[in-house]
KEROZA-97218 format. One record per residue: residue in three letters; x, y, z of N, C-alpha, C in turn. Coordinates in steps of 0.001 Angstrom, whole numbers, padded with zeros to 6 digits, always signed. Layout:
// KEROZA-97218
ALAXYZXYZXYZ/...
***
This chain:
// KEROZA-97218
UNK+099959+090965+120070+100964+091222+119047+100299+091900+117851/UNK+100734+092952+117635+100116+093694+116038+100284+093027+114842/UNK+099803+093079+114125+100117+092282+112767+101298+092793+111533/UNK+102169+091920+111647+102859+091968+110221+103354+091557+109144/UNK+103211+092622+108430+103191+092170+106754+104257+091952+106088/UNK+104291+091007+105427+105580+090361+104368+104934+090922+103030/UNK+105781+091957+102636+105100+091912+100933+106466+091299+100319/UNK+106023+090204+098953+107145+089761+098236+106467+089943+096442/UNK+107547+090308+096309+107052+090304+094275+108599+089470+093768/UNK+108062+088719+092592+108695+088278+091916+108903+088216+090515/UNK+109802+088556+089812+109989+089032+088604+110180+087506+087928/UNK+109130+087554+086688+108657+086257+085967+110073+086069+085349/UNK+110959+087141+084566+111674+086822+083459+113449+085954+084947/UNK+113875+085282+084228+115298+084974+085164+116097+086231+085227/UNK+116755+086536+085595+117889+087287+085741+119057+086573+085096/UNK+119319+085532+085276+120440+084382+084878+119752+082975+084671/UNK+120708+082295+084169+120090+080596+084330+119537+080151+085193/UNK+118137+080245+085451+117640+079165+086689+117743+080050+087629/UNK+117652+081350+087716+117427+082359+088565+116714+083429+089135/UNK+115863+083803+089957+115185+084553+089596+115057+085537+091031/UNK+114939+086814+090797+114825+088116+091845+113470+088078+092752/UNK+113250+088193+093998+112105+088241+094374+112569+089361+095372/UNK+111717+090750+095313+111823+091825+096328+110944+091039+097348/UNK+111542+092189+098372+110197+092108+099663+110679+092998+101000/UNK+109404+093329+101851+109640+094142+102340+108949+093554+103585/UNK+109062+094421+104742+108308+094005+106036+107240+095264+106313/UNK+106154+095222+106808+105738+096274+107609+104985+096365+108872/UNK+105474+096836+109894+104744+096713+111568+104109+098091+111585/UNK+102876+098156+111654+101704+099254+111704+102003+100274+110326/UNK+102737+101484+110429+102651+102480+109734+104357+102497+109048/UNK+105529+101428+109816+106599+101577+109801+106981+100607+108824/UNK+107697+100922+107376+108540+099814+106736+109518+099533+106710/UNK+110430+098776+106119+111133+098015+106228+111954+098515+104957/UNK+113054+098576+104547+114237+099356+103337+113384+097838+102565/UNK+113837+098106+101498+113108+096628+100238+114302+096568+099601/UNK+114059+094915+100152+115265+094138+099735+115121+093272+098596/UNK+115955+092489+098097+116061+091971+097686+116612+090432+097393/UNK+115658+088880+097362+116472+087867+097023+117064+087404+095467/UNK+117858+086710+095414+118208+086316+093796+118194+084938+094609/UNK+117125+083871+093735+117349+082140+094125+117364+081854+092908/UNK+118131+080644+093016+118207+079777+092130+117820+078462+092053/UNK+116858+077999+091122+115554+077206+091156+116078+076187+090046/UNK+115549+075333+090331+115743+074346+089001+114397+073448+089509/UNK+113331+073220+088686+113024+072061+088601+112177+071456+087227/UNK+111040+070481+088070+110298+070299+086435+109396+070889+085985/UNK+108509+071715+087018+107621+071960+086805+107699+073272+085786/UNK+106481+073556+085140+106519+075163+084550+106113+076384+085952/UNK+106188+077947+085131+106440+078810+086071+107639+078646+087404/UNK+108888+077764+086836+109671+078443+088287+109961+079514+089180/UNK+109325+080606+088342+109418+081836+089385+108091+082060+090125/UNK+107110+080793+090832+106499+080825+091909+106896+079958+092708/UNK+108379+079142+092832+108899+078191+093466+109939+079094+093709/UNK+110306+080216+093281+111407+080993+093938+110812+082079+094533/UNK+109488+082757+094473+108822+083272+095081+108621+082494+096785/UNK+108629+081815+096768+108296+080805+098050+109219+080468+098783/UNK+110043+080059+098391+111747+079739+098570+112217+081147+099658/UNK+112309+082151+098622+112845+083425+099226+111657+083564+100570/UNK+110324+083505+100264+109562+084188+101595+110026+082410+103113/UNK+109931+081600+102763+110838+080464+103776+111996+080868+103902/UNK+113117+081532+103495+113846+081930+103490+114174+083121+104600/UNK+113004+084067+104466+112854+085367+104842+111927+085042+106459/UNK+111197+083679+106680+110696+083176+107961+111169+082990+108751/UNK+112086+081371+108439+112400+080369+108664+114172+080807+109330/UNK+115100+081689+108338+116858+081404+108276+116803+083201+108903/UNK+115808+084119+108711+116458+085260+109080+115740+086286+110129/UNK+115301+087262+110382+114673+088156+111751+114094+089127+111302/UNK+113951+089352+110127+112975+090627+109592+111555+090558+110105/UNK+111331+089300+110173+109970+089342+111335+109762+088566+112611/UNK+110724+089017+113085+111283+088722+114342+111996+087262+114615/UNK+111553+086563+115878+112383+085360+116145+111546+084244+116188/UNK+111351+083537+116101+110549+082161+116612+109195+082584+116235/UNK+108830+083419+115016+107018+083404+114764+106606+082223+114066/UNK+105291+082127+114727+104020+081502+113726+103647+081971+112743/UNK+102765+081280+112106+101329+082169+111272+100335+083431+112100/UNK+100909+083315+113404+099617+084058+114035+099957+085885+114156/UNK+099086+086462+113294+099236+088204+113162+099749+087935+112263/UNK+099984+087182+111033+101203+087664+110019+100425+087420+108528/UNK+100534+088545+107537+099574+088689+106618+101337+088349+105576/UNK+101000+087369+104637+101804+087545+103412+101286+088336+102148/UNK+101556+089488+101817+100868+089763+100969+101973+089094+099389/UNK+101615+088316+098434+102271+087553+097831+102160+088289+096077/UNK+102679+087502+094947+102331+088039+094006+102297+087098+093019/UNK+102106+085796+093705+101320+084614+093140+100392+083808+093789/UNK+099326+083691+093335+098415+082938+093704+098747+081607+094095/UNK+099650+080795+093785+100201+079774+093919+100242+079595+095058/UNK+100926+080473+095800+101203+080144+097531+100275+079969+097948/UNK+099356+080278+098034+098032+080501+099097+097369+078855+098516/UNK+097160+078491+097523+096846+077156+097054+097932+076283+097693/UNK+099008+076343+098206+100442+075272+098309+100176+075497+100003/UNK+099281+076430+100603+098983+076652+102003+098127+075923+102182/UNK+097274+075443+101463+095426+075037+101395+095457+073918+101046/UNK+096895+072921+100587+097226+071669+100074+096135+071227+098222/UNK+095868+072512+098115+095470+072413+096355+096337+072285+095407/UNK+097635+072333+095429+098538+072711+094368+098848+070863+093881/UNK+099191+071062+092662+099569+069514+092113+101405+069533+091857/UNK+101692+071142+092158+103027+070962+091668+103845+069983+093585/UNK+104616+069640+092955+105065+068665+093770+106348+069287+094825/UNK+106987+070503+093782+108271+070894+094111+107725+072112+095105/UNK+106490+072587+094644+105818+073261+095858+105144+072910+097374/UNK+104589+071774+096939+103882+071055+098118+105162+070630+098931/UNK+106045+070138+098367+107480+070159+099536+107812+070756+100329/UNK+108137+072408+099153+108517+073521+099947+107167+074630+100707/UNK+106434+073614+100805+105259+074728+101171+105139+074306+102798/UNK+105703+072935+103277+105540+072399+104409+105126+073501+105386/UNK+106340+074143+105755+106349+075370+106535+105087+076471+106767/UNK+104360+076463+105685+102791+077571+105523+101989+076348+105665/UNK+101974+075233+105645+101142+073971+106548+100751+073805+107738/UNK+102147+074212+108264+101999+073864+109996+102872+074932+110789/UNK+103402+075244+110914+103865+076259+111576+103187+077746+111360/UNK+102845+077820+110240+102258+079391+109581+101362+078991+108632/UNK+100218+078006+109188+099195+077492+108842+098206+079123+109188/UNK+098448+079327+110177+097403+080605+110515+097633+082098+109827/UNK+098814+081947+109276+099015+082994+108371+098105+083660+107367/UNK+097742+084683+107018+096993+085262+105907+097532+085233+104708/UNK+097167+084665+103704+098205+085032+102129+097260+085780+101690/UNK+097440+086771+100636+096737+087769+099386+097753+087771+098385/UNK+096851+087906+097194+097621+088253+096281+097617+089991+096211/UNK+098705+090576+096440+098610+092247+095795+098513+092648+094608/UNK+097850+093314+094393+098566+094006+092875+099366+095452+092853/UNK+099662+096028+093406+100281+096863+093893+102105+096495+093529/UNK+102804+097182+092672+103961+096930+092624+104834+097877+092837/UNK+104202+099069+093048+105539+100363+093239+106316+100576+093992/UNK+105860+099628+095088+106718+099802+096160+108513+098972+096018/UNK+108635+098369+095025+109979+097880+094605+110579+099441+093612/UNK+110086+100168+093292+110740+101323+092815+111693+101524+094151/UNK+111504+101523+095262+112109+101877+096635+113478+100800+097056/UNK+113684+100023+096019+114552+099104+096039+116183+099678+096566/UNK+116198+098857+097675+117953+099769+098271+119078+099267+097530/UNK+118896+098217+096922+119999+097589+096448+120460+096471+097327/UNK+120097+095840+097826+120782+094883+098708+119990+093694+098238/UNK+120845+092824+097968+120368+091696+097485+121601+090589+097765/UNK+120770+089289+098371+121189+088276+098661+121032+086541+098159/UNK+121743+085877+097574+121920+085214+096685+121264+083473+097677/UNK+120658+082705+096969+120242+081912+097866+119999+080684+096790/UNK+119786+079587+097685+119048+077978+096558+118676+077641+097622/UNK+117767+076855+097087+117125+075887+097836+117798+074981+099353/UNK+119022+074772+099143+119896+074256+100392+119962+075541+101458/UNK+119567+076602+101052+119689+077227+102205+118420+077647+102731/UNK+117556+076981+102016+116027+077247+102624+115313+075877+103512/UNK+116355+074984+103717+115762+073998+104249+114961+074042+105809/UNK+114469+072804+106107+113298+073436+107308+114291+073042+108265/UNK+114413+073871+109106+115154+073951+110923+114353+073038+111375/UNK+115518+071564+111898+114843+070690+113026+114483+071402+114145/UNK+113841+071343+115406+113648+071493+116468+114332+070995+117340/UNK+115672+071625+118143+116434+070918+118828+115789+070955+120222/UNK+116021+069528+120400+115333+068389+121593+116777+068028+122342/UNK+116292+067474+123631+117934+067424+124246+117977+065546+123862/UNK+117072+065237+123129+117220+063585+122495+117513+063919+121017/UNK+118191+064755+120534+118303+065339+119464+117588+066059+118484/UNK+117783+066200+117459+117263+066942+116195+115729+066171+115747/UNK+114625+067083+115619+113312+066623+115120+112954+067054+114194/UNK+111832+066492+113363+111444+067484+112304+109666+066347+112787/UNK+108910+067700+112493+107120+067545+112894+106829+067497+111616/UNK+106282+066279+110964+105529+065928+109764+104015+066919+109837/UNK+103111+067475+109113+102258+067651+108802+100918+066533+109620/UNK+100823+065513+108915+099971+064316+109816+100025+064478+111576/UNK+101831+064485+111639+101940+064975+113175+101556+066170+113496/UNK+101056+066512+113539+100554+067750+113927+099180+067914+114029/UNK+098585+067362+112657+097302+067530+112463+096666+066655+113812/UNK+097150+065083+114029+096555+064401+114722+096724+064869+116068/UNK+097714+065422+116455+097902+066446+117897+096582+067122+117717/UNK+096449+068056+117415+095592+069252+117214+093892+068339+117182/UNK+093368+067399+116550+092632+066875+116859+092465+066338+118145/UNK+093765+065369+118235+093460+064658+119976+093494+065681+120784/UNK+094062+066635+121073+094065+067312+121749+093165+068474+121870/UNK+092146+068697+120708+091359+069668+120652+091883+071452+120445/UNK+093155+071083+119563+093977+072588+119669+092878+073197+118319/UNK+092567+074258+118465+092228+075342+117575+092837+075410+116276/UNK+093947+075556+116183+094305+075712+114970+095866+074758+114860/UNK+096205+075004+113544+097849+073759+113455+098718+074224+113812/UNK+098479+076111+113043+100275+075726+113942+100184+076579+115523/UNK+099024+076338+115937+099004+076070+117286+099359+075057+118129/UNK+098917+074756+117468+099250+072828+117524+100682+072668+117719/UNK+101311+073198+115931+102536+072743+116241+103622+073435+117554/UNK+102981+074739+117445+103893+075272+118847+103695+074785+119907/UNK+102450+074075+120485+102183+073478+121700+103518+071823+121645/UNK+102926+071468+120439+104192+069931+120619+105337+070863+120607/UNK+106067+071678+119833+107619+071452+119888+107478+072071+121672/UNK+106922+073016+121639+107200+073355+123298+107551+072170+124648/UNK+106217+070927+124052+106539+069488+125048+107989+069257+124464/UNK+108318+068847+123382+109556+068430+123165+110737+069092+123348/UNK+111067+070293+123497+111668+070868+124183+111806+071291+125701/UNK+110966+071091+126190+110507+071781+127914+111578+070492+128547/UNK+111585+071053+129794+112345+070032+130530+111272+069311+131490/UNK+110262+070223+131510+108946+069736+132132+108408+068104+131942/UNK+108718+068193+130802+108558+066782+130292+109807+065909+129974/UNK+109090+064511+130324+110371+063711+130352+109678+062677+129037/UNK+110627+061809+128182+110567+061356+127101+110932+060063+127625/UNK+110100+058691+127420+110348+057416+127578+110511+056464+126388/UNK+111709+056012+126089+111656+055129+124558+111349+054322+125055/UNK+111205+053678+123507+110894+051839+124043+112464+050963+124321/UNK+112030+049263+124689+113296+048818+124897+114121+048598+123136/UNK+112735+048181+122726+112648+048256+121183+111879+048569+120439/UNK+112500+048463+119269+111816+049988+118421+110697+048814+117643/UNK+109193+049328+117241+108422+049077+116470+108594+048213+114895/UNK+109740+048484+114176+110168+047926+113277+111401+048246+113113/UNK+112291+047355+112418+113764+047721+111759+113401+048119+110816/UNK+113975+049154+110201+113900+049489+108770+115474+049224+108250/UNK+116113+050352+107339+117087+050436+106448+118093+050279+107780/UNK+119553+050327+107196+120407+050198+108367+120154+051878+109068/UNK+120367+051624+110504+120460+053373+111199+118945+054285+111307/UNK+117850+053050+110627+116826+053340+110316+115605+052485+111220/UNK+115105+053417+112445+113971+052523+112930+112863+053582+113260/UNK+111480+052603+113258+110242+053156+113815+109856+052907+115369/UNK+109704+053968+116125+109208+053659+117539+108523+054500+118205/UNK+107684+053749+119019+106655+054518+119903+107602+055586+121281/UNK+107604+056585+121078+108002+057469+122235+106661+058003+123433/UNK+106686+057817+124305+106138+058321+125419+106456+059878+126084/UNK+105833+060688+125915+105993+062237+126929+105220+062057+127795/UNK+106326+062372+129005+105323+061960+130366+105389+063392+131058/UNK+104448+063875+132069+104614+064756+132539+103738+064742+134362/UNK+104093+064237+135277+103571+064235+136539+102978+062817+136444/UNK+101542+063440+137236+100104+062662+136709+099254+062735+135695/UNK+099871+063587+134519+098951+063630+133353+099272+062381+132159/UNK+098194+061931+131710+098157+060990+130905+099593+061378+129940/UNK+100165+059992+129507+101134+060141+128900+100915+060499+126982/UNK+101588+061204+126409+100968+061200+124516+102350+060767+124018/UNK+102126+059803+123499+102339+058815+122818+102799+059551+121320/UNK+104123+059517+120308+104513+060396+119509+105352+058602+118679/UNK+104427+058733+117314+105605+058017+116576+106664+058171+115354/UNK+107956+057711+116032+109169+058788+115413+109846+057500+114622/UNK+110214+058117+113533+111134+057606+112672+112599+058041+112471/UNK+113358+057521+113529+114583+057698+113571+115970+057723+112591/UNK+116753+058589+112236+117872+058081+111138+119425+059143+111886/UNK+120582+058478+111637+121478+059143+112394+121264+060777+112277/UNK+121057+061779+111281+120898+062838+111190+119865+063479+112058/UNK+118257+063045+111106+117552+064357+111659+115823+062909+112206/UNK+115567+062919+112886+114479+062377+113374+112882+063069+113056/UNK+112325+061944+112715+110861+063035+112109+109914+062277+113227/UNK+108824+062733+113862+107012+062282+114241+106532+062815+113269/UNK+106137+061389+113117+105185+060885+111751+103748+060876+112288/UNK+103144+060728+113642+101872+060851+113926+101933+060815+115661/UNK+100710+061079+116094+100463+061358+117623+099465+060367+117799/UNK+099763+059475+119031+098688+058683+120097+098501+059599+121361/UNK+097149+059953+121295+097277+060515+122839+096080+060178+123472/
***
């Protein structure tokens, strides 16, 4: 796969209350992409909100849409960014909190990703005009649909996969688990009961992926009627 580039810039001043513009563009070898435009709307505590809407829009631009294709990783894909921030919120350095949230996604899935900061801004002179309005609710992270329902892969889960298992990198890692959890290859064994009760609708339990004669890995999930998370791997 050739490598491609996300360039995003973000304009410090708001546009409106709690708002702020972030261009960006795609590029595959020599070929770009028209430069678009997001408008998000950010609220939180921290100072600089326009590197939490910088981030927002590029999860946004991953995660909800196809400008760089369908189902990618981190792997071949350079962000070229226009805050330093991201690449620290990738590397788990950042203290802001509202980032380390929204940074999940450049953790483990597009852990292998490249960030830079550019300095290069002319390329938003090329601006088409198209701009699309967004918050935070529409940047949320896509469970992984499982035919035992909706998942979401914690960070820890992943990491401890990738160790037991000796994977190279995370979000290698993480594509190797959602692949078990999705495949039909594998079959999923609950328990009769779950590890602890928690809140009502709320339990902890050991799940089993079995597959033939290969040792079974062991996944522990924290269940709630909505969205189900693995919180860590036995394997």
């Amino acid at each position: 796969m050739s490598l491609t580039i996300l360039e995003t810039f973000v304009q410090r001043d708001p546009i409106s209350q709690n708002q702020y513009r972030v261009f960006f563009r795609t590029q595959n070898g020599d070929r770009f992409s028209p430069v678009r435009a997001i408008d998000v709307s950010v609220i939180t505590s921290h100072d600089e909100p326009y590197k939490l809407a910088e981030l927002l829009a590029i999860k946004y631009v991953l995660l909800h849409k196809t400008y760089v294709g369908v189902n990618r990783t981190g792997k071949d894909l350079q962000l070229n960014v226009s805050s330093g921030a991201l690449r620290k919120a990738q590397k788990l350095h950042t203290t802001n909190s509202d980032m380390h949230l929204h940074a999940r996604f450049l953790q483990t899935r597009f852990a292998e990703a490249s960030i830079k900061v550019a300095r290069r801004t002319d390329w938003i002179t090329l601006f088409n005009g198209e701009v699309e309005d967004i918050s935070p609710n529409d940047c949320l992270d896509p469970p992984i649909k499982t035919h035992i329902g909706d998942i979401h892969l914690t960070r820890h889960a992943v990491e401890r996969f990738c160790e037991r298992m000796s994977i190279s990198s995370i979000d290698r890692a993480w594509r190797r688990l959602s692949k078990m959890l999705t495949s039909s290859n594998w079959t999923i064994k609950k328990p009769q009961r779950p590890l602890r009760e928690g809140k009502p609708n709320r339990t902890t339990e050991t799940w089993a992926l079995i597959r033939d004669n290969t040792p079974s890995i062991d996944i522990v999930i924290v269940r709630n009627p909505k969205v189900s998370r693995v919180v860590t791997v036995i394997a």
